[in-house]
C-alpha positions in Angstrom: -3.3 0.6 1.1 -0.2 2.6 0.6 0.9 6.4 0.8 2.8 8.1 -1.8 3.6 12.0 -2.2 1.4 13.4 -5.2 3.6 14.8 -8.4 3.6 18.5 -9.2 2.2 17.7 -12.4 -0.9 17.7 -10.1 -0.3 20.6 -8.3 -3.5 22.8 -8.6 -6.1 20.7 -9.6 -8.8 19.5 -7.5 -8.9 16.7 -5.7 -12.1 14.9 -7.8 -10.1 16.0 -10.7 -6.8 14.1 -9.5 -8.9 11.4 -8.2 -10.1 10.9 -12.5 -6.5 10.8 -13.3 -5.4 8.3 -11.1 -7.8 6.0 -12.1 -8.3 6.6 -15.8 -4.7 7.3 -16.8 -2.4 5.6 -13.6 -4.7 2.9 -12.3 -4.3 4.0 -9.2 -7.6 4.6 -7.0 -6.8 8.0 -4.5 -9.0 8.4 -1.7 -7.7 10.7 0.5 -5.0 12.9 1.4 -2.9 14.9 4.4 -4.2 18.3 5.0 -2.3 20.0 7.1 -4.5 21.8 10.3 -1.2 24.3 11.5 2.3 23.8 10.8 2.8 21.5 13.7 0.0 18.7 13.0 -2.2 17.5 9.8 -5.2 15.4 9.4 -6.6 13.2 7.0 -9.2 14.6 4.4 -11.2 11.1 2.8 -12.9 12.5 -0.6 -12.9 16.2 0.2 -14.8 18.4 -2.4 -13.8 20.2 -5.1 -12.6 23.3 -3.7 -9.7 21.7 -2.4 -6.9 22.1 -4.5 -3.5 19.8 -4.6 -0.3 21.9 -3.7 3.4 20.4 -4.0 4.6 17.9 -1.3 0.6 16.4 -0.7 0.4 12.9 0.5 -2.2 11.2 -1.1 -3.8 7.5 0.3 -4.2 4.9 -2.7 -5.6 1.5 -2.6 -3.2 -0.6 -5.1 -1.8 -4.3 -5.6 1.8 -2.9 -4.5 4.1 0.4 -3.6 5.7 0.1 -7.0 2.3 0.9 -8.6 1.5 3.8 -6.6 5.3 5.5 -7.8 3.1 6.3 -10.8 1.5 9.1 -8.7 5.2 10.1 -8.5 6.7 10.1 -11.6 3.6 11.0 -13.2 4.8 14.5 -15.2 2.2 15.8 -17.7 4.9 17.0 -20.2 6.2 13.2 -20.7 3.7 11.2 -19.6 0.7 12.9 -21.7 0.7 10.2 -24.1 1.2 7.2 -22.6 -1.3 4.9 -22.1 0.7 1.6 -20.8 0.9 2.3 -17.3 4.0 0.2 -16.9 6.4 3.3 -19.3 5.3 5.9 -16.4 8.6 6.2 -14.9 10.5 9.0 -13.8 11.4 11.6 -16.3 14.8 13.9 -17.0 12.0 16.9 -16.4 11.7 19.0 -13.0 7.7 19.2 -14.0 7.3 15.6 -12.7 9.2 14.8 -9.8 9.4 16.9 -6.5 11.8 17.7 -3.9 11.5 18.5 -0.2 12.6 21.5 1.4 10.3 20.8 4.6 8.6 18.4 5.3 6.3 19.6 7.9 5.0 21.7 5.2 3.0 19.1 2.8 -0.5 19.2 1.9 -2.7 22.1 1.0 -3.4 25.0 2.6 -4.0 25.4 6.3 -7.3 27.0 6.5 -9.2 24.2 4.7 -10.9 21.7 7.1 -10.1 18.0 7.9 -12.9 17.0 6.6 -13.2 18.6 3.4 -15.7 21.2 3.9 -14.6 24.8 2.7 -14.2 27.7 5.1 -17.3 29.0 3.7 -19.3 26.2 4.1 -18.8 25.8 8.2 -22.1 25.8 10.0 -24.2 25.8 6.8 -26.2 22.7 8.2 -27.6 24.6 10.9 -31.2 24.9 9.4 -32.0 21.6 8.6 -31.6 19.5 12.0 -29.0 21.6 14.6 -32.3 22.5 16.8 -33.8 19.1 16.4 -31.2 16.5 17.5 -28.5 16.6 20.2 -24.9 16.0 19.4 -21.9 15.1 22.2 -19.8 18.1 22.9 -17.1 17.4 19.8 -20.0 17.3 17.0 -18.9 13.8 15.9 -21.8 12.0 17.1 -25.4 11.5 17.7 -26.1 12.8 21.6 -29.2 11.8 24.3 -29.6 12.4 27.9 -28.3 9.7 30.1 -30.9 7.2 30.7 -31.1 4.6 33.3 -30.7 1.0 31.8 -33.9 0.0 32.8 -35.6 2.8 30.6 -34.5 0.7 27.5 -34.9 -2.7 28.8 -38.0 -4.0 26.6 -39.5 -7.1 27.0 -40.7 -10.1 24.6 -44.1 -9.3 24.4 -43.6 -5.7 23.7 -40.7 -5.9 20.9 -42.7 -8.3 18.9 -45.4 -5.5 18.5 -42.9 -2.4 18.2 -43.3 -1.2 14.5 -39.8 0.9 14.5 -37.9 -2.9 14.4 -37.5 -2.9 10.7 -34.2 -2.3 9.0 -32.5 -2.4 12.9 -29.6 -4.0 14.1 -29.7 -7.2 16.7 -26.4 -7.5 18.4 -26.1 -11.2 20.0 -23.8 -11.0 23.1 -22.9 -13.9 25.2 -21.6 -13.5 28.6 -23.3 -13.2 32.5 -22.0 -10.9 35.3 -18.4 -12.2 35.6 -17.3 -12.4 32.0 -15.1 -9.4 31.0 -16.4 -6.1 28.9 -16.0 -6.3 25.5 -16.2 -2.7 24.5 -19.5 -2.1 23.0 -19.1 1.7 23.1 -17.0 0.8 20.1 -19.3 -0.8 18.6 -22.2 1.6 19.1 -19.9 5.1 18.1 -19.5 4.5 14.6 -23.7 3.4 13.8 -24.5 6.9 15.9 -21.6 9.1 13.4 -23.2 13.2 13.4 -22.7 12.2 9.2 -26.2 10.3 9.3 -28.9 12.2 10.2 -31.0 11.3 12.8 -33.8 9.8 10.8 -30.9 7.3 9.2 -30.2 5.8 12.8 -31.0 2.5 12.7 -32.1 1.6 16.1 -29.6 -1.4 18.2 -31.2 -3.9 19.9 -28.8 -6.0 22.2 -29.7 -9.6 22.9 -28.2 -11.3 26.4 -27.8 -11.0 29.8 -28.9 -7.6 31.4 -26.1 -7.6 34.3 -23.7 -8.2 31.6 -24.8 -5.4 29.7 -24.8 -3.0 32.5 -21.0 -3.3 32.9 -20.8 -0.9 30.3 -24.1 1.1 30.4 -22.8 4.2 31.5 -20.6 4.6 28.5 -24.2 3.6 26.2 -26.6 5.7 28.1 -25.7 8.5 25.7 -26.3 7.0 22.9 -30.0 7.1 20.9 -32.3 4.6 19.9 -30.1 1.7 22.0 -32.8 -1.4 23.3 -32.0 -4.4 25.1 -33.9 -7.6 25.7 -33.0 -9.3 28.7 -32.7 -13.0 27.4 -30.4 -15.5 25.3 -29.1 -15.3 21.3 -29.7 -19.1 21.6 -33.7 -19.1 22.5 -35.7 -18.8 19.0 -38.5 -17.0 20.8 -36.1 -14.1 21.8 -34.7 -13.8 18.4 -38.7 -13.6 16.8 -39.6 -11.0 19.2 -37.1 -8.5 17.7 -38.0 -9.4 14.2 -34.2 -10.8 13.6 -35.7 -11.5 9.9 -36.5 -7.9 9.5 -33.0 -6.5 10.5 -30.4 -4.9 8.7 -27.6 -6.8 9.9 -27.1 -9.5 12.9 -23.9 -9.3 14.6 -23.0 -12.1 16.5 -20.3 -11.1 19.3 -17.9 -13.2 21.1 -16.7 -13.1 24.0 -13.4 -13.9 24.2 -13.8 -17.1 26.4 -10.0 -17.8 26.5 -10.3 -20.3 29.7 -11.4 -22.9 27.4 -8.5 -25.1 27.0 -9.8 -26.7 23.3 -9.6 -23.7 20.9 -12.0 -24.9 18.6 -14.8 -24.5 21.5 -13.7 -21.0 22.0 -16.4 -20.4 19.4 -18.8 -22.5 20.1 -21.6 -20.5 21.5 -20.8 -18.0 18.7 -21.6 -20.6 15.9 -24.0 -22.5 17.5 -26.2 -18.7 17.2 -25.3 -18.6 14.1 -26.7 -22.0 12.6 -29.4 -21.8 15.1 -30.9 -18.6 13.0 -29.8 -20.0 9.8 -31.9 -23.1 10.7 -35.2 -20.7 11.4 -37.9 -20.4 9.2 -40.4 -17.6 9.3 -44.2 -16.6 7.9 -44.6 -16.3 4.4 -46.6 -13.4 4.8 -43.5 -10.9 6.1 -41.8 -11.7 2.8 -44.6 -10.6 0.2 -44.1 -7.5 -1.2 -46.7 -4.5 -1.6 -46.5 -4.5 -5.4 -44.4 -7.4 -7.5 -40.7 -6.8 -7.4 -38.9 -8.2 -10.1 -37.9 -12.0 -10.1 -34.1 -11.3 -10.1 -34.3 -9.6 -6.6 -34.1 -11.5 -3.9 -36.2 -11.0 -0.7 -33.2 -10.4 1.6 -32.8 -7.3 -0.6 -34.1 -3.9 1.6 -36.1 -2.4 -1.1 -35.0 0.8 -3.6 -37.2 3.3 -3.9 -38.4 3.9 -7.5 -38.9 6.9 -9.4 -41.8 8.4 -10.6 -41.2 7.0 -13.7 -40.9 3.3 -12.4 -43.4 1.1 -10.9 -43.2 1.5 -7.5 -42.4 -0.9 -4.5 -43.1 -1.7 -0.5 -41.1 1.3 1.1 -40.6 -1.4 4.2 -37.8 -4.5 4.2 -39.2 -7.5 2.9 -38.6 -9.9 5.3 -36.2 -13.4 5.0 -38.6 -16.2 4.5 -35.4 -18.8 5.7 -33.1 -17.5 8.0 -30.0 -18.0 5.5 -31.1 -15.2 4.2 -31.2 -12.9 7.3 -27.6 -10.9 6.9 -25.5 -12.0 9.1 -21.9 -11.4 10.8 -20.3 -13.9 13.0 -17.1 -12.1 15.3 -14.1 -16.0 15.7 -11.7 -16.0 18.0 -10.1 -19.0 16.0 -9.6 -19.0 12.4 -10.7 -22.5 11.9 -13.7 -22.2 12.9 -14.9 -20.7 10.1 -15.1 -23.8 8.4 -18.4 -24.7 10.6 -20.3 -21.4 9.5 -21.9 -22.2 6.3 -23.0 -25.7 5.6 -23.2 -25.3 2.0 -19.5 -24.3 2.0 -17.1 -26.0 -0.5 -13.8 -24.6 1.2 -11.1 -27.0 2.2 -11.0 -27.0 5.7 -7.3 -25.9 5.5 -7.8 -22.7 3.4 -6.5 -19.8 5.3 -9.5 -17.5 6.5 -9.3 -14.7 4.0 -9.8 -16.9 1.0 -12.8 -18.7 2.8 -16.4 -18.0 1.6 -17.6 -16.6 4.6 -14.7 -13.8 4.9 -15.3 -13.2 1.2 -18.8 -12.9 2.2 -18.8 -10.5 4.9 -20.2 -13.0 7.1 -17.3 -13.8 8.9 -14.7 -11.7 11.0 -11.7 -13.1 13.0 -9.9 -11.0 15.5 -6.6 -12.5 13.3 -7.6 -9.9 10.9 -6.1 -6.9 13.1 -2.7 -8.3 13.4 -2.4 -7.6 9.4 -3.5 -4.0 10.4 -0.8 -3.9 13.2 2.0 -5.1 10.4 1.0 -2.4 8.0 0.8 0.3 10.6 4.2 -0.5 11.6 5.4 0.2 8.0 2.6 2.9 7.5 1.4 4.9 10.5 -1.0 6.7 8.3 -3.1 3.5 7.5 -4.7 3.0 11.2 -5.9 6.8 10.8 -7.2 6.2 7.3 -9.0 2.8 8.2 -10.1 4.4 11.8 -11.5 7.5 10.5 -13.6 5.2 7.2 -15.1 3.0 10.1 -15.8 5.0 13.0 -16.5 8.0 11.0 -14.1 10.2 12.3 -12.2 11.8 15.0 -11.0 15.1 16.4 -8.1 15.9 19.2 -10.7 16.2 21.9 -12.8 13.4 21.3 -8.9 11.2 21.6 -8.7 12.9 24.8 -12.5 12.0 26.3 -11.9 8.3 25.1 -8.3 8.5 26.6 -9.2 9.5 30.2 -12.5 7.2 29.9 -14.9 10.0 30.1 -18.4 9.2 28.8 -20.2 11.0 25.9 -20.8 15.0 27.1 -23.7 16.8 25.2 -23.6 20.3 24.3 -25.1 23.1 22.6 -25.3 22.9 18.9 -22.7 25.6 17.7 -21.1 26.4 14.2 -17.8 24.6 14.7 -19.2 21.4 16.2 -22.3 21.4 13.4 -19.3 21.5 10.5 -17.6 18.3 11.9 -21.1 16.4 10.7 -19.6 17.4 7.1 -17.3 14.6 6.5 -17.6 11.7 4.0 -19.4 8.4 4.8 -19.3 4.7 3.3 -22.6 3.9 1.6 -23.8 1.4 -0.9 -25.3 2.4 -4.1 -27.9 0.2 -6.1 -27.9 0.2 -9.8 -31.3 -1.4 -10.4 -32.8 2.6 -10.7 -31.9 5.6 -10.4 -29.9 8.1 -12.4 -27.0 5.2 -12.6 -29.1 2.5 -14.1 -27.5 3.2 -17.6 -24.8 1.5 -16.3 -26.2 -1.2 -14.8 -26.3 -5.1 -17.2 -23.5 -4.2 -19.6 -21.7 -0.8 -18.6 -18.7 -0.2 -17.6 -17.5 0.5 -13.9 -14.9 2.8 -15.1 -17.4 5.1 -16.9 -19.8 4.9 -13.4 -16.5 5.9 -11.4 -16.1 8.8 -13.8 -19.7 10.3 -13.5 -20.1 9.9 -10.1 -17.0 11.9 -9.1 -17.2 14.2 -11.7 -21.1 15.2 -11.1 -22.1 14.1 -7.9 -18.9 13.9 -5.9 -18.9 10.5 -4.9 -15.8 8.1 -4.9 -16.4 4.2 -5.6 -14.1 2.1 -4.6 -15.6 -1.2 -4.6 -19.0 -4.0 -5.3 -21.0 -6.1 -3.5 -22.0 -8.7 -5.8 -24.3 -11.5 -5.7 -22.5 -15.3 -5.4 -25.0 -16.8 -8.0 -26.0 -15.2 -10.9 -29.6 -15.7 -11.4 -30.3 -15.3 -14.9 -27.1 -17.9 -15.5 -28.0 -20.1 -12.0 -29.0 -23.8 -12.4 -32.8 -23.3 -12.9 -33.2 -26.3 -10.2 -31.7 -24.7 -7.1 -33.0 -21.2 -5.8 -29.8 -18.7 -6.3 -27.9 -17.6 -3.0 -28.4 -14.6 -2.0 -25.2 -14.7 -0.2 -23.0 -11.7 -2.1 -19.1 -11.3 -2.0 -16.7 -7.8 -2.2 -15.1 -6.9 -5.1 -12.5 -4.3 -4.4 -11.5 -1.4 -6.8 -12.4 -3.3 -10.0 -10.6 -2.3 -13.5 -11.8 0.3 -15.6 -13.4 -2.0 -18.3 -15.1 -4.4 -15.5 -18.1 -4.9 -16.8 -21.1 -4.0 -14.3 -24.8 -5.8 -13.3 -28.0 -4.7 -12.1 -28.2 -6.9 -9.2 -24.7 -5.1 -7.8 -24.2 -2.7 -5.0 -21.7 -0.2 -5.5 -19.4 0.6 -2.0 -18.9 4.8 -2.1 -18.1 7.4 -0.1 -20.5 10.4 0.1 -20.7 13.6 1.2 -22.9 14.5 4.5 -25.2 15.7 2.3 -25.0 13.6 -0.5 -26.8 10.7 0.6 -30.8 10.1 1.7 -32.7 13.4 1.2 -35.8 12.4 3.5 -36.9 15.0 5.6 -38.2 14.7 8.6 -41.8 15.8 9.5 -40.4 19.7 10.5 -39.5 20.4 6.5 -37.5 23.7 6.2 -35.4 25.8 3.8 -32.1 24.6 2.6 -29.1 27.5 2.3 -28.1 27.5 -2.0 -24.7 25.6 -2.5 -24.5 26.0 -5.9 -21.8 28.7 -5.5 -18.8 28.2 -7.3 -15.8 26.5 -5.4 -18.3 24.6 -3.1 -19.7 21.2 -3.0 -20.9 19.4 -6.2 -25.1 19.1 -6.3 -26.2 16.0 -4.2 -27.5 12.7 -6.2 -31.4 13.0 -7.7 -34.0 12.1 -5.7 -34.3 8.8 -7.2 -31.4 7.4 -5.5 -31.0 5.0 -2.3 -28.1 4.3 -0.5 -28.2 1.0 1.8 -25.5 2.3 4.3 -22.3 -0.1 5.3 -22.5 0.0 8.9 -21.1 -3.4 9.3 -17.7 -4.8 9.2 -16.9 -6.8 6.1 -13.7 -7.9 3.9 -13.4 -3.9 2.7 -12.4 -2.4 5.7 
């Protein structure tokens, strides 16, 4: 990830417009710029919408293989670069048109009435009529708000989870630790899966698995938080992990606990792994993975299902569920690197091979606290990549949200208003299947760099990555049952060639993602003015949203 000032050749387009460029012409894939909110600060806009327009001295954010690349987005000049179509001849020109100088810095970006998150003037408070007066949101309109509940209200037992409906498509978090082992910060954990971006219908309830007085260490900074269960009992105990339909979930995150009084490092993760193998080791009914209608044979049950349009035959609007519990997605937090070896059993990898070019890491099934101290290296070259990688996982921030955290505050509610109602207007990662939907063209044979272009252009959304499976079924060994295991491939070239099975990493707008109302159906404002946002995806789109940590972030 690397920052470069933007050319004046680019100087009054719009940012979807520049962002087409970059890719088609430079290579380069932008994904944000600095906004500036007065002349003493600025902020970081991630995808803003076509009414904001690039003015000189603009910082843009690019993903790229090195710094030199992203000089293109320099030198680029439209008067002698027009015509060039090897990347590697963009250098900088004898022009003024290209290049740019700087008078004052404190004075890049665009204008200072547009928003740091990309929503026009015009468009602040426009949400207010679809859920303002329905949901709660904390006092800074950055995240999903409840009343403060005592922990025992959420405290569910066995017998009761196994026969609660709403776990399907939730998240089990498996902690380890009693009353004397040290907080781990779940607040952190929770804030990004309860972002004011999802509406409240997307929420994908938490259940925490372990020990209740460890938990209640940090209640008082969850009690705020919606649709947040425990179970009082152990990640280890197989009875536990059935009751809360761990082969239904979205995700299982398996937590560690930072046991650093072990003196063996290789048994600092041994609880950790031993949770992991134990689920990968369950089998459950075969009943929970039969579908409604028949699916096709290349989609594998661990797939949630896409809803079809009316024009395709239509499928079980509920997650299949994992018939083995390989299947059951799965990420496992290592406090040593080497560990990772003892994840997967069907794993090839040396047992030397440095963690980021291990299958589980490529996977997303694996994440080592070693990963942060590359972040701390770039952020001492780049100060701008923490903010950019903050605000894509947690989903945001704003001055007096730093300042709550800061002082250690908990989450404060507060009456829906216009300004804290616009901060819900900020982009989101999601995951876009190409199975169906208006995209499907693309999907066994297209091209990624033509999907890029279309969904920019028309719908406003920025890809910047796959998820695709490990095996390929129609090519797998007939013998063996293909993986469903899938690995991240990040900013692929314009000709990469695209398959249906793949999911496609994007960020949307608030708006642009699932359409589902809730029961209390009501009037949307129009939009389609021109200078706002771009028209949200058809109907007949699905997006799985990434709210886990994996190799992208």
């Amino acid at each position: 990830m690397y920052t470069e000032y933007l050319s004046r050749s680019f100087t009054g387009m719009t940012f979807p417009e520049v962002t087409r460029l970059c890719f088609d012409k430079l290579k380069l894939l932008l994904i944000a710029v600095e906004t500036n909110v007065d002349s003493e600060t600025s902020t970081i806009a991630i995808n803003p919408g076509p009414h904001v327009k690039i003015q000189d001295q603009t910082l843009g954010f690019f993903i790229a293989d090195s710094a030199l690349e992203v000089k293109r987005a320099f030198y680029y000049c439209r008067s002698c670069h027009g015509d060039i179509r090897e990347v590697a001849q963009i250098k900088q020109c004898s022009c003024d048109n290209g290049t740019l100088t700087f008078p004052d810095l404190k004075t890049n970006g665009m204008s200072q009435h547009q928003s740091s998150n990309g929503s026009s003037p015009s468009n602040k408070g426009q949400d207010t009529n679809s859920e303002s007066d329905e949901i709660l949101l904390d006092t800074t309109g950055m995240f999903h708000w409840t009343p403060s509940r005592p922990i025992h209200s959420t405290v569910v037992k066995r017998e009761e989870a196994a026969k609660d409906p709403s776990l399907n498509g939730h998240v089990v978090v498996c902690l380890f630790g009693d009353k004397d082992t040290p907080k781990v910060g779940l607040r952190n954990f929770v804030m990004p899966l309860r972002a004011s971006n999802f509406h409240y219908h997307e929420l994908k309830p938490i259940v925490f698995i372990g020990n209740l007085e460890f938990i209640s260490h940090e209640w008082d900074m969850l009690k705020n938080f919606p649709k947040v269960y425990i179970l009082n009992g152990s990640p280890l105990n197989r009875a536990d992990l059935r009751a809360v339909n761990v082969h239904l979930c979205d995700m299982c995150v398996i937590l560690s606990t930072n046991n650093f009084s072990v003196e063996d490092q290789s048994l600092q993760d041994k609880e950790t792994i031993l949770a992991s193998l134990n689920i990968k080791a369950m089998t459950f009914d075969d009943t929970v993975s039969i579908l409604q209608d028949k699916t096709p044979d290349f989609m594998p049950s661990v797939l949630p299902p896409i809803p079809s349009s009316p024009h395709q035959p239509q499928f079980a609007r509920e997650r299949c569920g994992s018939m083995v519990g390989a299947n059951v997605p799965m990420i496992t937090e290592l406090v040593n690197d080497n560990n990772v070896q003892f994840l997967d059993q069907d794993d090839d990898d040396d047992p030397d091979t440095e963690l980021y070019m291990t299958q589980p890491y490529a996977c997303g099934t694996a994440f080592a606290v070693s990963v942060l101290d590359s972040l701390m290296s770039a952020t001492y070259f780049n100060d701008n990549a923490l903010t950019l990688i903050r605000t894509l996982i947690t989903g945001g921030a704003t001055p007096e949200l730093e300042q709550i955290l800061a002082e250690g505050r908990g989450m404060l509610g507060g009456p829906a208003s216009p300004e804290t109602i616009a901060n819900r207007d900020r982009c989101r990662v999601a995951q876009l299947p190409l199975y169906e939907g208006s995209f499907a063209t693309y999907a066994d044979g297209g091209m990624y760099g033509d999907l890029f272009v279309e969904a920019i252009k028309n719908y406003g959304m920025l890809c910047f990555g796959l998820y695709r499976f490990r095996d390929n079924p129609p090519t797998a060994d007939i013998t063996e049952t293909p993986s469903a295991k899938r690995y991240v491939i990040t900013n692929p070239p314009y000709e990469f060639v695209l398959k249906s099975t793949d999911l496609v990493f994007c960020l949307v707008h608030f708006d642009g993602g699932n359409q589902q109302k809730t029961k209390k159906k009501k009037k949307r404002s129009k939009r389609n003015k021109e200078g706002e946002k771009p028209p949200p995806p058809p109907q007949d789109m699905m997006y799985h949203h990434h709210q886990h940590l994996n190799p992208m972030a």
